[in-house]
C-alpha positions as CSV (number, residue, x, y, z in Angstrom):
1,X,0.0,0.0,0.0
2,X,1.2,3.5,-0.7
3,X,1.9,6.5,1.0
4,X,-0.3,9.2,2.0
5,X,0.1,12.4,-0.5
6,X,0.6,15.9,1.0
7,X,-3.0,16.7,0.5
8,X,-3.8,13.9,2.8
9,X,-1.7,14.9,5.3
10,X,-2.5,18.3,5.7
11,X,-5.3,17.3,7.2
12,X,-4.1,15.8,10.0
13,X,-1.9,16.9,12.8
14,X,0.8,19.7,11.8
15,X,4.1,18.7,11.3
16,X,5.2,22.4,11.2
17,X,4.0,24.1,14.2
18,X,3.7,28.0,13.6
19,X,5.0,29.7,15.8
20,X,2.7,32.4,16.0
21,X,3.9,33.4,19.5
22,X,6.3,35.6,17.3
23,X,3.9,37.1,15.6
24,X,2.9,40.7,16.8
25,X,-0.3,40.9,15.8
26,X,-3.3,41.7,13.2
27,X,-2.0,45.1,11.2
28,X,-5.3,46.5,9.9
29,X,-7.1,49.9,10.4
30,X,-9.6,50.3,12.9
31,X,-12.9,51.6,11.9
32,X,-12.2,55.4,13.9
33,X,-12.4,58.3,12.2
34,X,-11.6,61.9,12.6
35,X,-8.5,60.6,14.6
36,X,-4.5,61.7,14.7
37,X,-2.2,58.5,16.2
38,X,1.5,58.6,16.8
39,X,3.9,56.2,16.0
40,X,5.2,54.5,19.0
41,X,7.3,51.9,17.6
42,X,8.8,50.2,14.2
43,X,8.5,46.4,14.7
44,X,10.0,43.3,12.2
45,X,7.1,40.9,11.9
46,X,8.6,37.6,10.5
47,X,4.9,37.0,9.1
48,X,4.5,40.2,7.2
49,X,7.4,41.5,4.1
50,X,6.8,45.1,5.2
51,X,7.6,46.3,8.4
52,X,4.9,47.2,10.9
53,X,4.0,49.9,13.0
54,X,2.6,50.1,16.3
55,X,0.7,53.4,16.7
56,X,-0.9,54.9,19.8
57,X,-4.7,56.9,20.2
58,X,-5.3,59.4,22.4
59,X,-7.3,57.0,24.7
60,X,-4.1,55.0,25.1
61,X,-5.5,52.0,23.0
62,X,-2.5,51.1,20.1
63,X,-3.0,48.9,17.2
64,X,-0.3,47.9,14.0
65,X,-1.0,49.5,10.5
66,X,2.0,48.3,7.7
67,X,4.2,51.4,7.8
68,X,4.8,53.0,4.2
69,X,8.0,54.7,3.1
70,X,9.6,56.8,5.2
71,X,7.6,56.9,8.4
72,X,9.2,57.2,11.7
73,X,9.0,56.9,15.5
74,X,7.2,60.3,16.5
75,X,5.0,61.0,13.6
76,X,1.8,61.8,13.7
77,X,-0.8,59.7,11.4
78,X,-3.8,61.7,10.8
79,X,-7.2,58.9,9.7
80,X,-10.4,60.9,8.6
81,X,-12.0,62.2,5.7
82,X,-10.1,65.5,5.0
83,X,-6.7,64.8,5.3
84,X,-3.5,66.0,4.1
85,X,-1.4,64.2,1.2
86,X,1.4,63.3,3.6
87,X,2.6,59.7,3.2
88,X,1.3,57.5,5.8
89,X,-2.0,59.4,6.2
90,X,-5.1,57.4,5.7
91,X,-8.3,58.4,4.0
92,X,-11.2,57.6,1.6
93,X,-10.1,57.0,-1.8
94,X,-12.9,59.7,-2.7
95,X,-10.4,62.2,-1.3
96,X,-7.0,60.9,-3.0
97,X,-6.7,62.9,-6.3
98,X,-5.4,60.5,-9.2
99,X,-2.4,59.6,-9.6
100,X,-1.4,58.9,-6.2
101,X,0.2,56.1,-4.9
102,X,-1.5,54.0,-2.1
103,X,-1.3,51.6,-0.2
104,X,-3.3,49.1,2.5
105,X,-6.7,49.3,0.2
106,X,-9.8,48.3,1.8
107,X,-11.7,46.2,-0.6
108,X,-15.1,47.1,0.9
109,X,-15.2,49.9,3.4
110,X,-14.4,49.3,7.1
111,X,-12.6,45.9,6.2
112,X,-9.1,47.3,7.8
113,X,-7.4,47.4,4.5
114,X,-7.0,43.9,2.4
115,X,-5.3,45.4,-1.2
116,X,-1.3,46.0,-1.8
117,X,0.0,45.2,1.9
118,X,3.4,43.4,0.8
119,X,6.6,44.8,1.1
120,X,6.9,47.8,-1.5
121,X,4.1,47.2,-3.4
122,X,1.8,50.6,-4.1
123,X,-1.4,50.6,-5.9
124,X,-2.3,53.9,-8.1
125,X,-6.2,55.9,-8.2
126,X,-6.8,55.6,-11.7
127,X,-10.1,57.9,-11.6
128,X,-12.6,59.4,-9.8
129,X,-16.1,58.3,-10.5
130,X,-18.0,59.7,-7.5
131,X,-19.1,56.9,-5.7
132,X,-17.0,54.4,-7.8
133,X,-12.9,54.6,-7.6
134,X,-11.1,52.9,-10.2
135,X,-7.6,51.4,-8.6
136,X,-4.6,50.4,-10.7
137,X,-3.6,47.3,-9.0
138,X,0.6,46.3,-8.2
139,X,-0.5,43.1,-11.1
140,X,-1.8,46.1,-13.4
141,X,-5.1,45.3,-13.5
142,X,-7.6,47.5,-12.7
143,X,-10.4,47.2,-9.8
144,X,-13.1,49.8,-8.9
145,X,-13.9,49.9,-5.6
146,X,-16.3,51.7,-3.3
147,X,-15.3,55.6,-2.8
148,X,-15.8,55.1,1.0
149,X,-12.6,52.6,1.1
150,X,-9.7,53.3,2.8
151,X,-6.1,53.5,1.8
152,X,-3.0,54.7,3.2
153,X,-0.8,57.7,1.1
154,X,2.3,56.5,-0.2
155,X,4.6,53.5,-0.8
156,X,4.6,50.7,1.9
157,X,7.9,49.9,3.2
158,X,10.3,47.2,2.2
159,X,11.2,47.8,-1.1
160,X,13.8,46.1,-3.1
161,X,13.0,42.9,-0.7
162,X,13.5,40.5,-3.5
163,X,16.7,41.8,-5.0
164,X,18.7,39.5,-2.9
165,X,18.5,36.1,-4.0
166,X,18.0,33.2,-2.3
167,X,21.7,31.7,-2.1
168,X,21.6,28.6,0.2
169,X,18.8,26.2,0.9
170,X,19.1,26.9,4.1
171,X,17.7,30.3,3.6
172,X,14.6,29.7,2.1
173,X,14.5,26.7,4.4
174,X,14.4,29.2,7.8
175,X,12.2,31.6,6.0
176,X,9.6,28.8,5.7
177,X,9.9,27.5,9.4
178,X,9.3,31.3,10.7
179,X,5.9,31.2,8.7
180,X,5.0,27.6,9.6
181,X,5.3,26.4,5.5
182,X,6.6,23.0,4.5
183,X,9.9,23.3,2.4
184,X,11.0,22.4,0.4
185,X,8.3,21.3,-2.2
186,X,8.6,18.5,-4.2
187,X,6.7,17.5,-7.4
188,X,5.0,14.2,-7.6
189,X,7.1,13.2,-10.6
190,X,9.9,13.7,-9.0
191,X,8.7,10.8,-6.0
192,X,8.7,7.4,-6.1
193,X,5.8,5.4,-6.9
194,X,4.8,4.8,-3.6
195,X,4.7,8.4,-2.4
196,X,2.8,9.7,-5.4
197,X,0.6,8.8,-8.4
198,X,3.0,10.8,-10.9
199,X,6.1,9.1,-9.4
200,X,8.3,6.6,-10.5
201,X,9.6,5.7,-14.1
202,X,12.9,6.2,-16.0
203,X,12.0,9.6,-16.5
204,X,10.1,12.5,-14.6
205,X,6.9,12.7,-16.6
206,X,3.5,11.4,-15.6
207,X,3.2,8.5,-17.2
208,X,-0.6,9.0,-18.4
209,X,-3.8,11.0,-17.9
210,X,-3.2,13.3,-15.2
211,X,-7.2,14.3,-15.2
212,X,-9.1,12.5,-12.5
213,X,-12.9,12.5,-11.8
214,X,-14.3,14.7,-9.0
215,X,-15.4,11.5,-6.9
216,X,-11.8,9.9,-6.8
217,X,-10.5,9.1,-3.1
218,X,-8.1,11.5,-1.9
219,X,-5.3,8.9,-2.6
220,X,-6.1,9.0,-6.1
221,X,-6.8,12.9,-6.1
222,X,-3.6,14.6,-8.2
223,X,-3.0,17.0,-11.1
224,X,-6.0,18.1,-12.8
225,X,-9.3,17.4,-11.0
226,X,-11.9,17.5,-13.0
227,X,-11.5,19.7,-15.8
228,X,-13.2,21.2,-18.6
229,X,-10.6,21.2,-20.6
230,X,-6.9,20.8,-21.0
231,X,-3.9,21.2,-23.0
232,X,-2.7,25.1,-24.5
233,X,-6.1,25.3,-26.2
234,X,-5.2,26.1,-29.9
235,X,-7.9,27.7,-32.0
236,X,-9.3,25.3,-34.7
237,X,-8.7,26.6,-38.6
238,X,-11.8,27.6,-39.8
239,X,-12.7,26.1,-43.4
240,X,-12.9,28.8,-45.9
């Protein structure tokens, strides 16, 4: 009898523990307007590739927004509706004039902000359509959302985060463990037959169909489940 696959045994107990004791916390905005916060602190999170901040209220309650570029210990953050273009500021996107970079979009107002919130990434406000905002996305493609969303002014922090490469397995191998992922990844073809249906043979190919029926057992369950179609999906010649 064969081995479980790694579908299977994600479902069991986890062999990678995370350790989310690390972890600093949620980084979202808090549904408060009309509101000034300071920066109290600049904090690594091994979970997140920007760099958070831990800002204070008035009140004395503190929460972490993703800092953007250039903020620093002592600043003032200013969250309402008529704010000034100041990088870190957060507003509606009906107030950002086009052609600003933001950052920390909420995709439907109030959500704490759920768009461009890696390190460096920015998204862009495209136009202003009264109640609908159309938002130039870090992939290039282009969302409207709700005018009453929330973004942060400028750049998030963390840029050039992936212009050092990866040089030892060992790298990318403590990277993983600090988020809890399983590395490295190995493809079924590459196993042996008893660890995988793709594995085994002279050569690393699949050896047959790789489309299996929606009501396989999870054993059986790899590549392409149930499909509509496959292959690069050439256009037929039409007959003149």
């Amino acid at each position: 009898m064969g081995k479980r696959t790694r579908s299977q045994r994600r479902g069991s107990s986890p062999k990678n523990r995370v350790r989310s004791h690390r972890f600093p916390g949620r980084s979202q905005v808090p549904r408060i307007e009309d509101e000034v916060v300071t920066v109290v602190e600049l904090i690594h999170s091994p979970v997140h590739t920007a760099p958070l901040a831990r800002v204070k209220m008035d009140s004395g309650e503190d929460f972490h927004i993703v800092a953007t570029e250039g903020m620093g210990v002592g600043q003032k953050i200013a969250i309402g509706g008529n704010v000034s273009l100041r990088p870190g500021n957060i507003t509606t996107l009906g107030s950002i004039p086009e052609g600003t970079p933001i950052s920390n979009v909420e995709a439907r107002p109030g959500d704490g902000g759920k768009i461009a919130r890696s390190g460096g990434n920015s998204a862009v406000v495209e136009s202003n359509m009264g109640d609908i905002v159309r938002v130039r996305l870090p992939s290039g493609r282009m969302k409207e959302l709700n005018a009453n969303c929330r973004a942060s002014i400028g750049i998030l922090g963390g840029h050039g985060r992936t212009d050092k490469p990866m040089m030892k397995a060992g790298s990318a191998h403590y990277r993983a463990k600090a988020r809890g992922k399983l590395y490295p990844s190995v493809s079924g073809v590459a196993m042996n037959p008893v660890d995988h249906p793709h594995g085994g043979g002279n050569h690393q190919a699949v050896h047959g169909p790789n489309s299996v029926p929606r009501t396989a057992p999870p054993g059986q369950k790899v590549g392409h489940i149930a499909p509509s179609r496959t292959g690069r999906g050439r256009s037929k010649s039409k007959e003149v």
